[in-house]
Each structure stands twice: as C-alpha cells, then as structure tokens.
N, C-alpha and C positions, 0 to 999 in steps of 0.2 A: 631377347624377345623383340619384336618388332613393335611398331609404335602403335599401331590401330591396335594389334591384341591388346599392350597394356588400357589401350584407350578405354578399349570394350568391357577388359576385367576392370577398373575401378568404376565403369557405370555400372557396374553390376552391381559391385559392393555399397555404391552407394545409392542403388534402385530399391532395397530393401525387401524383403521377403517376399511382397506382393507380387512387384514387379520382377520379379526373377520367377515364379511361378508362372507370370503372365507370358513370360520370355521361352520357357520350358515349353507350355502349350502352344503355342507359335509353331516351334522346332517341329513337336509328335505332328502335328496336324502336317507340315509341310511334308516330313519322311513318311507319312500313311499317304500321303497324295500323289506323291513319287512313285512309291513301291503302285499303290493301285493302277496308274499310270501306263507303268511297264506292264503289270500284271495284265491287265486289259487290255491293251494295245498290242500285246504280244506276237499273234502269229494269227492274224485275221487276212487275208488274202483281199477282201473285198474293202477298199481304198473309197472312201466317199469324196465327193467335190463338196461345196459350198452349199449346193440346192439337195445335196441325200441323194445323187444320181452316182449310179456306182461307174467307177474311174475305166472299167474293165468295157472294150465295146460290147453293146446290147444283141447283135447275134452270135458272139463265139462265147463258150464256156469259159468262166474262170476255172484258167488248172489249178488241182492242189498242186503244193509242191512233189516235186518227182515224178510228175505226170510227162506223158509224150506229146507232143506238138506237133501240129496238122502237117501231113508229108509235105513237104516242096517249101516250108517255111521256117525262118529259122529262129530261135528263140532270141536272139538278141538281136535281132533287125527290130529298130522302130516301127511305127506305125506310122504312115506318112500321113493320114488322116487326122492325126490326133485321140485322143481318146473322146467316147459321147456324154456331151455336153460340158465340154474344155470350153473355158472364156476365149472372148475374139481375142486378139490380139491387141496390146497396148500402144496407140501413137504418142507419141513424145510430143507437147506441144509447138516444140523450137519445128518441126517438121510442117507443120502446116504456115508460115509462114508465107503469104505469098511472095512472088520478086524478090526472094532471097536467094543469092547465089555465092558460092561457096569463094573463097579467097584463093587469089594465086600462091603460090608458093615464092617465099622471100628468102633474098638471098644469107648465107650465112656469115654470121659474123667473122670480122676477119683479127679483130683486137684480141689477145689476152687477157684474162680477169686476172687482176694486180688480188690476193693473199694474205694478209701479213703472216709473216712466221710465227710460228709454233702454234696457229690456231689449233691443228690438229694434233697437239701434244710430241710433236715430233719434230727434231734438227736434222732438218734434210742435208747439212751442209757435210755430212757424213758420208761413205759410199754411194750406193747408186740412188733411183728415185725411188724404189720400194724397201729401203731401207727407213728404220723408224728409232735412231737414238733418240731417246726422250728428251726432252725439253728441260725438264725439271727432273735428278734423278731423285729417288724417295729421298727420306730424312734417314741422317745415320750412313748412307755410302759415302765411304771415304776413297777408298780404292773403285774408280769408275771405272777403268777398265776392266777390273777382276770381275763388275759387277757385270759388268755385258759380255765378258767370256764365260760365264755361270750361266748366260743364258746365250748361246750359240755364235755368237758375234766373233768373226773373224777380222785382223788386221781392217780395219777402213779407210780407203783412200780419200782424204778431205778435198772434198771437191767446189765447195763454198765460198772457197776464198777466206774462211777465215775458221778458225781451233776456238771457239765458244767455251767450252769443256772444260780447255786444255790438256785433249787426249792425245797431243804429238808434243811431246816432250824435247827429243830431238830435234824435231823444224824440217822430217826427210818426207812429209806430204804426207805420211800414213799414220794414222790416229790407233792407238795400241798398237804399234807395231814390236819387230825387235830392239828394244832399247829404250822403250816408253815406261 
C-alpha cells in the first residue's frame, strides 16, 4: 500500500464513529454533485457567458445538433467577430510600459558546461554517447556483463580512457567482448 492510503485508513480508525460518518457524508454529497453536474450540463446547446448572455451570436439560430448550416458557410470556420458579448481582450501589463524596447539578440555561448560523471546514472565511458551502462549496477550482479547482455547490450568499445567496471577483462578496448 502506498503511504497516504495507510495515512488515511489509520485517521480513519482513529477519527471514531463520528467522524467517519462525517467523512461518508462528505463522499455521498460530493458523487450526488458530480453525477447532478453531468446530468444537467448534459447536452444543452445554449453556452452562457458570465453576464447570462448566450455564447451563440444574437441573429443566427442555435442549430441542434444534426442540423444543416446556412449554404456558403462552413461549420468549423470560426467566427471572426467573436461570439456576442465575448470579453475585450486582455493587455498584459509588461505591454504598456512606455520606452520599453525589446533586447538585442546576444551572442551564443562558446564554453562547454563541465558535468560531473554519472550525474545521470550512466558511465558514458562505454560505447557511444547514447549509450547508458549504469553507474551503479543493482545489488546482487555478480556477472556484469551477463547482466547487460540480458538486457540488449552488445560488445562495447571503451571509449573513456578507462574500464570503471572492469568489463574488458583482456585490456583489447572492448568491454564484454570475446574473451571477457
């Protein structure tokens, strides 16, 4: 079990008859509020705004659904107008700023960001750069190479400068190889 459940079952047990009553009625009111929710909001066509003004513009009919739409226009073309009595539009205050002008564009960095090893749980000093021998392998691998050929891992050319692992056995630059 996860730790919040146990959390929750021993408040429970130890909230006492009351409060687990009290906790019951909570639930029923929240799922009759839900279900009412859907149930009501179901398949109402006419979408209100904020002020009770319907979403639908004020001279064309709200179709039901399956209805035909006026010839020459097409059902999923927007409305360029908006719908009536849509909010203006919102300014962002950073926008009104006056004598604010935008920055030039700066050059990009030309350094390398220095890493340290195995932050990302992997000894890149293995095959290529998308390759991801572990850093650490679990507890209990004895045989490392049997363990990375269990999971897809071909021969890898130790490209690092150095056998961490000590998955090249023979010292011929390839980490499990023939002979490892």
């Amino acid at each position: 079990m996860s730790r919040w459940f146990r959390a929750v079952a021993g408040w429970l047990r130890a909230s006492g008859r009351r409060g687990q009553l009290g906790i019951a009625a909570v639930l029923v009111v929240l799922v009759v509020g839900v279900v009412g929710v859907l149930v009501a909001g179901g398949g109402d066509p006419d979408i209100l705004w904020g002020g009770g003004t319907s979403a639908a513009p004020a001279d064309e009919p709200v179709l039901e659904s399956g209805g035909e739409s006026e010839p020459g226009q097409r059902d999923d073309a927007p409305d360029p107008t908006g719908p009536v009595g849509s909010p203006p539009p919102y300014v962002q205050p950073f926008a009104e700023q006056p004598g604010a002008k935008p920055r030039g564009a700066r050059p990009s960095p030309t350094a390398g960001v220095e890493i340290a090893e195995g932050t990302d749980g992997c000894d890149h000093a293995y095959g290529d750069r998308d390759v991801c021998v572990p850093w650490r392998f679990p507890d209990g691998v004895t045989d490392r190479c049997g363990w990375l050929r269990e999971r897809g891992f071909e021969p890898l050319k130790i490209t690092g400068g150095r056998d961490r692992h000590g998955l090249d056995r023979n010292d011929d630059g390839t980490a499990c190889g023939a002979g490892d």
